[in-house]
Every structure is written in C-alpha cells, then in structure tokens.
ZARO-587177 format. One record per residue: residue number from 1; x, y, z of N, C-alpha, C in turn. Coordinates in pm, whole numbers. Atoms other than C-alpha are relative to their C-alpha. Layout:
NUM;X;Y;Z;X;Y;Z;X;Y;Z
...
This chain:
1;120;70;44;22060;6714;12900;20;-50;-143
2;-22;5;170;22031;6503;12552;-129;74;-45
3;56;-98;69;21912;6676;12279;-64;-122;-59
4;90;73;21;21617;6501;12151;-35;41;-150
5;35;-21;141;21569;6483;11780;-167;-61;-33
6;126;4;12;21240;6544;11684;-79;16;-157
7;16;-39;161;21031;6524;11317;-165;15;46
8;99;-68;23;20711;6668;11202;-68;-148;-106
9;85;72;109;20447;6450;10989;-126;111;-26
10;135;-95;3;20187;6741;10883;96;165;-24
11;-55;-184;3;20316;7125;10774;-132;73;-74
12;147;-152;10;19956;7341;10769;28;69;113
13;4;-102;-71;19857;7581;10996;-1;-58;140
14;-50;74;-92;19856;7348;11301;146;-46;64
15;-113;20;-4;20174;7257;11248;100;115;50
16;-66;-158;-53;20310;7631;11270;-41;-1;164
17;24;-60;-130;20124;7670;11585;85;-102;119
18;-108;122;-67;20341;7305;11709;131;64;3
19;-155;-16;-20;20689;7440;11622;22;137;89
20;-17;-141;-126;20607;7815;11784;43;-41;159
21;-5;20;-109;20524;7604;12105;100;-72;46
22;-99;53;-35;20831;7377;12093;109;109;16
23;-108;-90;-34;21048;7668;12027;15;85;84
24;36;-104;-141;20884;7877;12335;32;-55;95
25;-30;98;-96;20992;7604;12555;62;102;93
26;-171;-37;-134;21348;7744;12682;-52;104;49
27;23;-147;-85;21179;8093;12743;-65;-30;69
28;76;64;-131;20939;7907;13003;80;-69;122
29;-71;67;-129;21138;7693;13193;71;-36;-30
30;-129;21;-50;21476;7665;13293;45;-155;-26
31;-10;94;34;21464;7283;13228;-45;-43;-120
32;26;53;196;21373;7272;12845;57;-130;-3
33;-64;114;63;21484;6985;12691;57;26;-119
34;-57;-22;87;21740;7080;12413;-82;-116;-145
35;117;41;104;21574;7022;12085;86;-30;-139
36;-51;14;125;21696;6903;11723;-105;1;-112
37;113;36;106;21446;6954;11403;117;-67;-86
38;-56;109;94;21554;6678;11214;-85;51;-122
39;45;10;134;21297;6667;10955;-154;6;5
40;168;-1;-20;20897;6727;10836;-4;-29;-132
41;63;44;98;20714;6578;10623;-138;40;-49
42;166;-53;4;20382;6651;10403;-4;-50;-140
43;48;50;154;20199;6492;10080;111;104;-63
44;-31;-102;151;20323;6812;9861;145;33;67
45;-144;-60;-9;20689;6886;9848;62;118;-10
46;-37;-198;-34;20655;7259;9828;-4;8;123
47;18;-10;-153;20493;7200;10154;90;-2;120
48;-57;87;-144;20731;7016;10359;137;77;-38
49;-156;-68;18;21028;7219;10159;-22;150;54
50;11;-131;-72;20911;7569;10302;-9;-41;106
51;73;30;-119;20781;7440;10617;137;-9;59
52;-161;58;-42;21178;7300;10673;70;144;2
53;-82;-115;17;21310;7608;10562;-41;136;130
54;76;-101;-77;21086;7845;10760;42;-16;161
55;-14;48;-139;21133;7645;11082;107;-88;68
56;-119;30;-5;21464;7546;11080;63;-152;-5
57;23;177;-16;21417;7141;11019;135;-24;-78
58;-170;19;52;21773;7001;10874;-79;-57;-118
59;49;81;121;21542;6805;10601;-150;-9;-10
60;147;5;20;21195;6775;10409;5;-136;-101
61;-5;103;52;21131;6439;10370;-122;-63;-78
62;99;86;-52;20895;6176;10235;-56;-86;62
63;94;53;-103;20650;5973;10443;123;-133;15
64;-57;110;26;20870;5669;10310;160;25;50
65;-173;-64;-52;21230;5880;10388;49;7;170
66;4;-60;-104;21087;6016;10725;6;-132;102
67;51;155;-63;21001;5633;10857;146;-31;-4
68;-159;96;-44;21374;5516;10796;120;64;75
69;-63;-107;-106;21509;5878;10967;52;-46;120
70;-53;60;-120;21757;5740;11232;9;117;82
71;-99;-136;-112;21829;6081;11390;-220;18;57
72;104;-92;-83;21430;6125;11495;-106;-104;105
73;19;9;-87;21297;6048;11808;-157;12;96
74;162;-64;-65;20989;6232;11907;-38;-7;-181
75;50;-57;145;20749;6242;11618;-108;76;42
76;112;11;-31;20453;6443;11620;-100;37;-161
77;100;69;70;20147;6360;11421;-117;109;-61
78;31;-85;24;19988;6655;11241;-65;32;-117
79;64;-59;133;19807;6604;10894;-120;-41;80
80;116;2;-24;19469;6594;10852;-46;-168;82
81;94;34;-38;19211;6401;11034;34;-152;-38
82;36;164;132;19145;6066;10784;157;-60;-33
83;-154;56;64;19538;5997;10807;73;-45;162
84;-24;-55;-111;19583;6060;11176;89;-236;55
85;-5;147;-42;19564;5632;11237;182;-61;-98
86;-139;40;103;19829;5563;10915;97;60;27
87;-111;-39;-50;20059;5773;11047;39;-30;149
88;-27;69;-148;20073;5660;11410;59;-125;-21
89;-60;100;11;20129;5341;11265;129;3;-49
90;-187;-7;61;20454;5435;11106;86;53;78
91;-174;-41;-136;20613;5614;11405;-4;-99;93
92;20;116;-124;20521;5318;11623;113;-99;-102
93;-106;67;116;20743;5113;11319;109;66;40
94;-209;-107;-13;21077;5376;11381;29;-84;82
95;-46;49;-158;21292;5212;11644;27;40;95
96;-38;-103;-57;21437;5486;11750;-116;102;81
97;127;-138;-7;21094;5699;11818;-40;-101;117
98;21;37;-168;21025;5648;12216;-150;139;28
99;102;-110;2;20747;5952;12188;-66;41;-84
100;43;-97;142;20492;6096;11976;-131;37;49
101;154;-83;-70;20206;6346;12023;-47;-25;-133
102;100;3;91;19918;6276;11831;-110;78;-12
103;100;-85;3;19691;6520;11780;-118;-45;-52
104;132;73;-34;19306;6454;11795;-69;12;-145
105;65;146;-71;19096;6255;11696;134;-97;-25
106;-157;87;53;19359;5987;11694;-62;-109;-62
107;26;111;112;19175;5767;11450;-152;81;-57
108;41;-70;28;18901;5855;11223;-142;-148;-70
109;104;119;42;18668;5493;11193;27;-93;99
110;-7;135;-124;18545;5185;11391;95;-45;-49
111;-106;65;-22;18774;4979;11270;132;41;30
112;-114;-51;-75;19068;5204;11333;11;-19;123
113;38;-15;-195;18923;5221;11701;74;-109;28
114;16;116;-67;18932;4900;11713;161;-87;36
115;-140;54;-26;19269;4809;11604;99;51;60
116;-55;-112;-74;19399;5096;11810;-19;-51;162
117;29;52;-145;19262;4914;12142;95;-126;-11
118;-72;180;33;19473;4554;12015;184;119;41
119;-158;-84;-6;19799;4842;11984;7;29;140
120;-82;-65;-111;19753;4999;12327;-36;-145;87
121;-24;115;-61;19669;4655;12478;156;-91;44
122;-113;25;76;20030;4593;12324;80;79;7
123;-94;-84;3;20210;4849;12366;142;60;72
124;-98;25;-81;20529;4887;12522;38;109;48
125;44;-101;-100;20526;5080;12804;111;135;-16
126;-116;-120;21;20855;5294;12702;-67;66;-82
127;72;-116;151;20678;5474;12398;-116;80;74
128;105;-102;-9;20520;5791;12532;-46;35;-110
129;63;-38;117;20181;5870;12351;-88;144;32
130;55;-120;-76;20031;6210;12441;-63;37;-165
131;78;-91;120;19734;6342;12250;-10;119;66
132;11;-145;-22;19684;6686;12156;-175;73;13
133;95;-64;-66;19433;6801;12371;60;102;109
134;-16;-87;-90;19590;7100;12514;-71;94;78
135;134;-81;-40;19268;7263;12631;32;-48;197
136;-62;22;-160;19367;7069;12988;136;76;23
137;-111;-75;-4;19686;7245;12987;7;159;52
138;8;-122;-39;19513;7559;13029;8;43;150
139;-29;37;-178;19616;7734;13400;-86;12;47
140;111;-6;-123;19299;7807;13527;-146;-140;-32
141;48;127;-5;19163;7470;13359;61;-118;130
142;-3;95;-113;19404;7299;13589;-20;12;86
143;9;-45;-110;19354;7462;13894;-173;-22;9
144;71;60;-2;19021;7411;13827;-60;-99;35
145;-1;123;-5;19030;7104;13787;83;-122;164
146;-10;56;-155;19211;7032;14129;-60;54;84
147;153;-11;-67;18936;7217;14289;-81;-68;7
148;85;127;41;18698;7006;14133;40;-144;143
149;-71;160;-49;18910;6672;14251;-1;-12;169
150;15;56;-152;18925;6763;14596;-125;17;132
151;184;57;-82;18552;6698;14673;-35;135;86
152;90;-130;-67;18458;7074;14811;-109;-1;-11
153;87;11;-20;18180;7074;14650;-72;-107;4
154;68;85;-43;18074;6736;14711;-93;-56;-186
155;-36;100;75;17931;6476;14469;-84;83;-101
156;59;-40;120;17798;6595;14063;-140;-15;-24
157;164;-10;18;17425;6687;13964;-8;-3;-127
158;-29;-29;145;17460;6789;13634;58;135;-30
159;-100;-97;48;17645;6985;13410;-12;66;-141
160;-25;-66;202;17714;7196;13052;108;13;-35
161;-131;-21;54;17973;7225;12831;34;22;-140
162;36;-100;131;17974;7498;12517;152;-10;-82
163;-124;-44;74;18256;7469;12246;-42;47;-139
164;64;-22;127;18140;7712;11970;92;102;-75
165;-40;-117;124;18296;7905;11683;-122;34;-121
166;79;-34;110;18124;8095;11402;50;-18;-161
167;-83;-52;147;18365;8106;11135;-97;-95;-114
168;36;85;140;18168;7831;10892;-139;78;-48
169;119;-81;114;17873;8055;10848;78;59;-139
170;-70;-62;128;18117;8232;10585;24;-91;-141
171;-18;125;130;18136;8017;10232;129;29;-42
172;-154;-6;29;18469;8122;10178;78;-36;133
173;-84;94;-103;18558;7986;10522;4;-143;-41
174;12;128;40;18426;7673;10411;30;-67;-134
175;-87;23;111;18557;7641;10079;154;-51;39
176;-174;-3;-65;18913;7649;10251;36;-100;111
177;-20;150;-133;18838;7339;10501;-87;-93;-19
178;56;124;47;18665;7079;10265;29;-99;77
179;-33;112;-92;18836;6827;10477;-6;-15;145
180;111;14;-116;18690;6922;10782;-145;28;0
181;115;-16;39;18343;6914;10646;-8;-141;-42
182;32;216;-1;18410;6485;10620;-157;-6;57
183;95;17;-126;18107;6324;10783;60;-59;69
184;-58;32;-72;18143;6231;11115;12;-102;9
185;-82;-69;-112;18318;6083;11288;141;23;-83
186;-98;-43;70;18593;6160;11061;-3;166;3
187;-10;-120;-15;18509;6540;11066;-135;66;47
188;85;-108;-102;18241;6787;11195;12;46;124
189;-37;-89;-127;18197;7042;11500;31;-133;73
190;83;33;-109;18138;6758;11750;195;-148;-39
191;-155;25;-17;18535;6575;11601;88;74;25
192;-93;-105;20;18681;6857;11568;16;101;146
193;-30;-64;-121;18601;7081;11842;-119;-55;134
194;60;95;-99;18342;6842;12074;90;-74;61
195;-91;70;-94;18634;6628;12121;38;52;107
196;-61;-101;-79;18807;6916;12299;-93;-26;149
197;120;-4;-85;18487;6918;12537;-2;-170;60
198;25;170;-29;18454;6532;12558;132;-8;118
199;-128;35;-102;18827;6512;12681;-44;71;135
200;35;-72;-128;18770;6792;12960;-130;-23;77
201;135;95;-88;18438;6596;13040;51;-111;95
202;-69;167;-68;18639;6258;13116;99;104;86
203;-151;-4;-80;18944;6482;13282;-116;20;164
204;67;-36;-103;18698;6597;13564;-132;-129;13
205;45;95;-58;18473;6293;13565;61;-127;0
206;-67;99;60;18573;5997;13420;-7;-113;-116
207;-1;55;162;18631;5811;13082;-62;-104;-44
208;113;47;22;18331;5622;13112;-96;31;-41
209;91;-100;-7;18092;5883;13034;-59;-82;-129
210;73;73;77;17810;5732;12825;-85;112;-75
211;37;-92;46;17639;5913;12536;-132;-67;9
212;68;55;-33;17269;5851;12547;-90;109;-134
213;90;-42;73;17136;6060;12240;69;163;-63
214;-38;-134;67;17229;6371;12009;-115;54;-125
215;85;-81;81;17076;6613;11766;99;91;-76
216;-67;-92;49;17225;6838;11543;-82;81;-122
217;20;-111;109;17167;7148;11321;29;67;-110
218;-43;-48;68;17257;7376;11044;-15;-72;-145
219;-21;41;123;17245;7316;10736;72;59;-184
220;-59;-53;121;17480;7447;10345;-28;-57;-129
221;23;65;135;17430;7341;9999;193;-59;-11
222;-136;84;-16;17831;7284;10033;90;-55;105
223;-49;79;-99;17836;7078;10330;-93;-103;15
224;40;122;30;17761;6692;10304;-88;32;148
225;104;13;-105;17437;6608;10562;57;-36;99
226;-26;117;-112;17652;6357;10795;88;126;33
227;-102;-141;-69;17896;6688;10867;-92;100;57
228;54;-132;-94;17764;6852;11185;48;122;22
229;-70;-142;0;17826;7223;11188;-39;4;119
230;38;-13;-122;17632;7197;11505;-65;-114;36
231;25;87;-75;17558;6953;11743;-12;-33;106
232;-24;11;-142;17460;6821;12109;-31;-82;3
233;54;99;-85;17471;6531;12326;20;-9;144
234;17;-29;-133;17328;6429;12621;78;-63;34
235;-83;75;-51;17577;6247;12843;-63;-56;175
236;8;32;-115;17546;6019;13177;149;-47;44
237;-99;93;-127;17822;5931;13446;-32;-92;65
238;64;135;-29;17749;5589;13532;15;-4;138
239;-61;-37;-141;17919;5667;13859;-55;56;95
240;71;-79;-107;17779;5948;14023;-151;32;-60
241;98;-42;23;17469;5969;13789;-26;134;-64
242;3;-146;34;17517;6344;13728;-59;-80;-154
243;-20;-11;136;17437;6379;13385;-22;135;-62
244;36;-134;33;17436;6683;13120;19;4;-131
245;-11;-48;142;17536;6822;12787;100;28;-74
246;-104;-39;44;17816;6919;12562;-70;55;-180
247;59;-92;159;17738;7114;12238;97;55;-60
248;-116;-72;53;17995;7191;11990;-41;75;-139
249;45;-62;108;17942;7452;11694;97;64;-65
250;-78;-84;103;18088;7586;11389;-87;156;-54
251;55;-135;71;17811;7842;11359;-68;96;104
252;85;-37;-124;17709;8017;11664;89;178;-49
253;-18;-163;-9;17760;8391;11550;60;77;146
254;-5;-60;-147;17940;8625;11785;87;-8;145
255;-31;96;-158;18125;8342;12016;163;9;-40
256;-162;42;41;18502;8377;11855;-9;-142;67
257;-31;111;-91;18640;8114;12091;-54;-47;133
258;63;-3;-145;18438;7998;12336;2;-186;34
259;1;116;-70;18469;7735;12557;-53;24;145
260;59;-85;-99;18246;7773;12861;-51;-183;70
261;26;47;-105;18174;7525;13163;-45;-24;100
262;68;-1;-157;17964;7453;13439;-55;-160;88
263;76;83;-42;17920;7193;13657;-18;21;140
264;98;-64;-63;17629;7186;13926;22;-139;126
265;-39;138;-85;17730;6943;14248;-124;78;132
266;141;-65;-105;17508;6954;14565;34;50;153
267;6;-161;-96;17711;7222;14763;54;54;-27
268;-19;-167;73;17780;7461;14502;16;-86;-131
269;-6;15;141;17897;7454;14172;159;115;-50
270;-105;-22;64;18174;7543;13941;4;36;-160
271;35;-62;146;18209;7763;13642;132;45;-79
272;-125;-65;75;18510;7828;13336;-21;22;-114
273;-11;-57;162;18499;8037;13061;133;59;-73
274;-128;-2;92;18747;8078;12776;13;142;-6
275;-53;-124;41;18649;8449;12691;26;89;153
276;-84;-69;-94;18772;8510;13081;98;-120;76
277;-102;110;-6;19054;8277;13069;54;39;163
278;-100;-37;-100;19223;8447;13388;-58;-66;159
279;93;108;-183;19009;8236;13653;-123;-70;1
280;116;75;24;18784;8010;13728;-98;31;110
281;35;-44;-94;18500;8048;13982;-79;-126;78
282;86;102;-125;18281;7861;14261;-58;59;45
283;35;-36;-36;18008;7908;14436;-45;-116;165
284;37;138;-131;17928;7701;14795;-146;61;83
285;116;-50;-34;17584;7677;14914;30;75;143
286;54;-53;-160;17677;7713;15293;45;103;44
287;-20;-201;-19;17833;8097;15241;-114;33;-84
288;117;-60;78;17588;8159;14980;68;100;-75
289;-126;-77;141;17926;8345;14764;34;-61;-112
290;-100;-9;98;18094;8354;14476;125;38;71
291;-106;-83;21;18452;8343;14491;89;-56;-136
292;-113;22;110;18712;8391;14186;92;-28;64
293;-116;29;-24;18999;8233;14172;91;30;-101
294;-74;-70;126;19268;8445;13946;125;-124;-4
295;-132;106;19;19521;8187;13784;104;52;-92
296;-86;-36;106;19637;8370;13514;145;-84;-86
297;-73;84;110;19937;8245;13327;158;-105;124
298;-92;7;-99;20070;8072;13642;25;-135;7
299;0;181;21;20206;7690;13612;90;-25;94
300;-44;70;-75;20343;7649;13936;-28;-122;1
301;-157;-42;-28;20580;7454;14027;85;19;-116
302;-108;-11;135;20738;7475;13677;-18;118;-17
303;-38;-86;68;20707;7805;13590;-116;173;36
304;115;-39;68;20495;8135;13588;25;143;-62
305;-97;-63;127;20691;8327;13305;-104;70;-74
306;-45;-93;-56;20622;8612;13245;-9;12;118
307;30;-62;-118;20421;8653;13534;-133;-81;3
308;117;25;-26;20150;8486;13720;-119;64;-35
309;130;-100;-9;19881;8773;13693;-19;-4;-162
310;3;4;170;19977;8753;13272;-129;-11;-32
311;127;107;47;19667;8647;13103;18;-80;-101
312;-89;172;44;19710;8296;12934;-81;76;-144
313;33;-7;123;19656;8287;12568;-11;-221;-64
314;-36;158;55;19583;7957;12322;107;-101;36
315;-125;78;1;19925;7873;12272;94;-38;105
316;-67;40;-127;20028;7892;12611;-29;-162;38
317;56;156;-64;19833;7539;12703;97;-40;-84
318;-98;75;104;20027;7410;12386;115;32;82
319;-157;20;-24;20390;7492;12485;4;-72;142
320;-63;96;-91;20338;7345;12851;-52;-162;5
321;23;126;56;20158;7038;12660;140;-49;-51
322;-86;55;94;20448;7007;12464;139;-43;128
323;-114;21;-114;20709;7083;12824;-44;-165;55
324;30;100;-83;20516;6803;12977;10;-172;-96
325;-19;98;106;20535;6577;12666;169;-60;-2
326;-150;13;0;20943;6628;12653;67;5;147
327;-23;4;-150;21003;6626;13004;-70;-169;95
328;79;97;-104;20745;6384;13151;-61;24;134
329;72;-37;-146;20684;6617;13464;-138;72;-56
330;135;-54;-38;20326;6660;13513;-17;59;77
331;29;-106;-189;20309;6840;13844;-162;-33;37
332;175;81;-23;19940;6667;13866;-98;21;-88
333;113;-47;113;19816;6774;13533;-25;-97;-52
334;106;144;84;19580;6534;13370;83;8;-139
335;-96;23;92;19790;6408;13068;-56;-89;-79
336;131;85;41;19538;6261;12821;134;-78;-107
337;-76;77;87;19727;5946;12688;-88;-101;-130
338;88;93;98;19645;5687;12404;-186;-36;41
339;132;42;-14;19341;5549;12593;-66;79;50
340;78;-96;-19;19205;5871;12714;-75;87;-132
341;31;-42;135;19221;5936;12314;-103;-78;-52
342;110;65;33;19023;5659;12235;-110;15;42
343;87;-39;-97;18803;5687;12521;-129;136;-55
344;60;-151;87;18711;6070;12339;-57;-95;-131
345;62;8;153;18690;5887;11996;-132;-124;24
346;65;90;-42;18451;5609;12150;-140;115;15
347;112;-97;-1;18224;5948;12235;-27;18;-149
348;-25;-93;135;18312;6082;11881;-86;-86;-72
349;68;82;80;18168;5787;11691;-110;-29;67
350;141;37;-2;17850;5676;11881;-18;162;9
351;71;-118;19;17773;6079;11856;-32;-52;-165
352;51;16;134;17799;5954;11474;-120;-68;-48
353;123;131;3;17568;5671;11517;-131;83;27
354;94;-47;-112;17316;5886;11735;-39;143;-119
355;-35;-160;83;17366;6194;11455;-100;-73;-131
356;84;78;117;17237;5926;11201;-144;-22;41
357;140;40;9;16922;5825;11358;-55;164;17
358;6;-162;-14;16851;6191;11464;-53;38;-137
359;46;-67;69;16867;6265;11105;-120;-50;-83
360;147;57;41;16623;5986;10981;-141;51;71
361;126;-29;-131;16378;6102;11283;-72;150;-94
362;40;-139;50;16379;6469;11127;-39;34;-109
363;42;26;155;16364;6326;10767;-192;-52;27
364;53;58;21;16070;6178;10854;-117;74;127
365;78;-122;-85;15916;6456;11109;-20;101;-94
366;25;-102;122;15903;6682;10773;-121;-46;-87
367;110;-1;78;15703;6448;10606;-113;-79;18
C-alpha cells in the first residue's frame, strides 16, 4: 500500500484526540493505510514545535511553509472555528493534497457559505472532503441508522434530539474557551455541539430539514448575548412532514455527555442514547415490545477489534471516521461530505437569524 503523507493545520486539544485516532488505525484493521506525519502547523511556534515533537510529525511549519509542503497529501483542518473557511482554502491550493477532513462547522459566516457552495459546485471530483462529524461513526449510531432506512417502522411523526454538556456553568471553564463563546453562528452550544445533532438529523432524514423558529437561554456577565449556552429549534421535513426538536446545551447540570434520540414513526419508534452507547432500541406497535439491539464496538465488515460486545467509547467513532476517510470504504456508513457540511451550517446560521429575533421578542417581553 502507499504511504500517504499527511499534515496537521491546528495543534490543541482536538488535534491530540486526531493523531491518537490516526495512530489507532493499524490496531483496528488489517488494511490501515500506512501513514507519514509530515508536518503541523499552528499560529504559535511553541505550539506546532511540541505538538511535532510529541506526535512524531518530521516538521513544525508555518501556514505559509505548510501550503508549499510537497510531501503532504491528506491535510486535516483543525484550528479554531473563525479560521476553519481560510484554511480549507489553502489545502484546496496544494497540488498534491487529494484529501482533507475538515472538522465542523466548515465555515463560520454567510458569505463564507456562500462562496463555499461556488467551490463545491467546482470542485473536482478527485479531492476527498470529509467533515468531522464522527458522531455517525458511532456502532450503534450506524446500525441504527440502517434500521431506521429500512422502513420497519414505517413513515416519521416526530422526533427529539438532546446534545447537552454542563461544563460552562463553571467560570473557569469559560475563561479557557473565549473562542467558543463567539456569537453565533461562529460559536455557541447550537455550532458547536447542535451541529453534531443537525448532521445526525439530515443522516436519518434528509438535508433539507427546515428550521422554523428557536429560543435560547442562559445567561453570564462573561459571555457576549449572541453566544447561546443553550438553545432549541423547532425543525420540519418537508418530505414526510414529521417535524420536532433538537436542543443543544453547554449548561444542563448532571448530563456529562449526552446525546440522546428519539424518533416517533407510525408503527413504533426508535430510541439512542450516548450514556448507553452499547445499543440502540425499538419499539413496534403490532408486538407491543421493546427490543434492544446490543452493537457494542462492532464495525462489521471491517472490523470488531477488540471485540464486538466491547463498549464503544468517543474516540472509537473518530478512528473509523478517520479508516473510512483514508481508505474510502464505507461499508454503508453515511459519510457526511462538503455539502452535507454546508447543509448543517445552512441550519447553523438561520438558528443565528431565529436566535436574534428571539432575543429582541424577550427584550421587549421584559419591558
């Protein structure tokens, strides 16, 4: 197999959790793709010179060094938020660079959007773009999710869909992630971890999904008004009509990681939660059961290392995001590309729009 030289743009804490999952590859499956760290890059040059050192990169470049890098190939796309667009544009410039994962949101303003729809209009069909939405990746998300697809329970009613953390109640959490405290759509719960939710909305319906109104909560003396710590909108499927909810939070006490799921069709329904990652469940009106379905850490046909029964963790979705990125085999997993990214950031920004009138409504319900 060739060995695929690969560079970094981004060395924070994201970034660590990227090179763990590239380097977990070979212990998954037997068909890795031999790997080269060429080189990473990051504003600060302490940054990108530990980051190299730590993770075995041959060089720590700058933005301007990393762009003329003949040896790299794959890039992936890893600083903050408000940069996410300027750097896409420079690995799409390499000649050499045939791949690059972009991690979400993949732009961070309308006009980015916009000129981001003229690029993939344009885009030449060899350059794989895979955003990082590994939340589909998860095994009992996909299995799920081909449950879902093959019409058991018959057509969508409505639905929910919870992505909450607590950590920003703390002021020393939030001191330490000024730059995800932007307003939206550049940052808050509803970019940050709503997207997550948005994508796995479109993977199981489809990337039409229309927003039709939001609200949001919380409020800090050191977090700007337009930065939702909490937030919901309603959503319609133009399609089947269903419609429902998605709610993403930075302050929901209690919830570590939660990501929780339900949608309600009209002969049964379907339920996945994060804090019991190991299966998903169903219910069908015409037994009148519940049954689980245990998936655990099982990614047939590629792999189910250690062991099927395992129980999956975060980083697991990441490393077979990343197999399926360097490989190209999907085995039928939803593979959210450029316009499934937009598609999310198309939610992301009219939630911004919808977040704005919301807050005039409430300014003006006070007095």
């Amino acid at each position: 197999m060739n060995t695929t030289g690969i560079g970094f743009i981004g060395a924070g804490g994201i970034a660590r959790a990227h090179a763990y999952a590239l380097q977990a590859i070979k212990y998954y499956y037997n068909d890795a793709m031999p790997i080269r760290w060429v080189s990473v890059n990051a504003a600060r040059a302490e940054s990108r010179t530990s980051f190299a050192s730590a993770y075995g990169f041959e060089r720590a470049e700058t933005l301007d060094e990393f762009v003329q890098n003949p040896d790299i190939e794959a890039v992936f796309i890893l600083g903050p938020n408000s940069v996410h667009y300027e750097h896409l544009m420079k690995a799409l410039s390499m000649p050499k660079v045939k791949a690059i994962y972009l991690e979400k949101p993949v732009c961070a303003s309308k006009n980015e959007e916009e000129a981001l729809r003229k690029v993939l209009s344009s885009l030449d069909p060899s350059i794989n773009i895979q955003v990082g939405f590994q939340y589909l990746q998860t095994a009992s998300v996909r299995k799920a999710l081909e449950f879902w697809k093959s019409g058991v329970l018959g057509k969508a009613l409505h639905f929910d869909l919870k992505y909450y953390h607590g950590d920003y109640l703390q002021s020393s959490y939030r001191s330490k992630r000024g730059n995800r405290l932007t307003p939206a759509p550049d940052g808050g719960a509803m970019a940050d971890l709503g997207s997550h939710g948005i994508s796995l909305l479109m993977a199981f319906f489809n990337e039409s999904l229309q927003i039709t109104g939001a609200l949001q909560s919380g409020s800090f003396e050191d977090v700007p008004k337009g930065s939702d710590l909490f937030s919901s909108i309603s959503l319609l499927d133009p399609y089947s009509e269903a419609v429902g909810t998605l709610s993403a939070s930075r302050i929901s006490a209690g919830t570590g990681d939660l990501i929780a799921l339900e949608i309600f069709a009209e002969k049964g329904c379907l339920k996945y939660n994060s804090h019991n990652a190991d299966y998903f469940e169903y219910f069908l009106e015409e037994s009148g059961q519940w049954t689980r379905v245990p998936v655990g850490s099982n990614y047939a046909p590629f792999t189910s290392f250690p062991s099927g029964h395992v129980p999956p963790g975060w980083l697991r979705s990441m490393v077979h995001a990343h197999y399926i990125f360097l490989t190209g085999q999907s085995g039928g997993s939803f593979v959210p590309d450029l316009a499934h990214g937009l598609a999310v950031q198309r939610i992301v920004r009219e939630t911004a729009e919808h977040l704005n009138v919301f807050r005039h409504l409430k300014d003006k319900y006070k007095n």
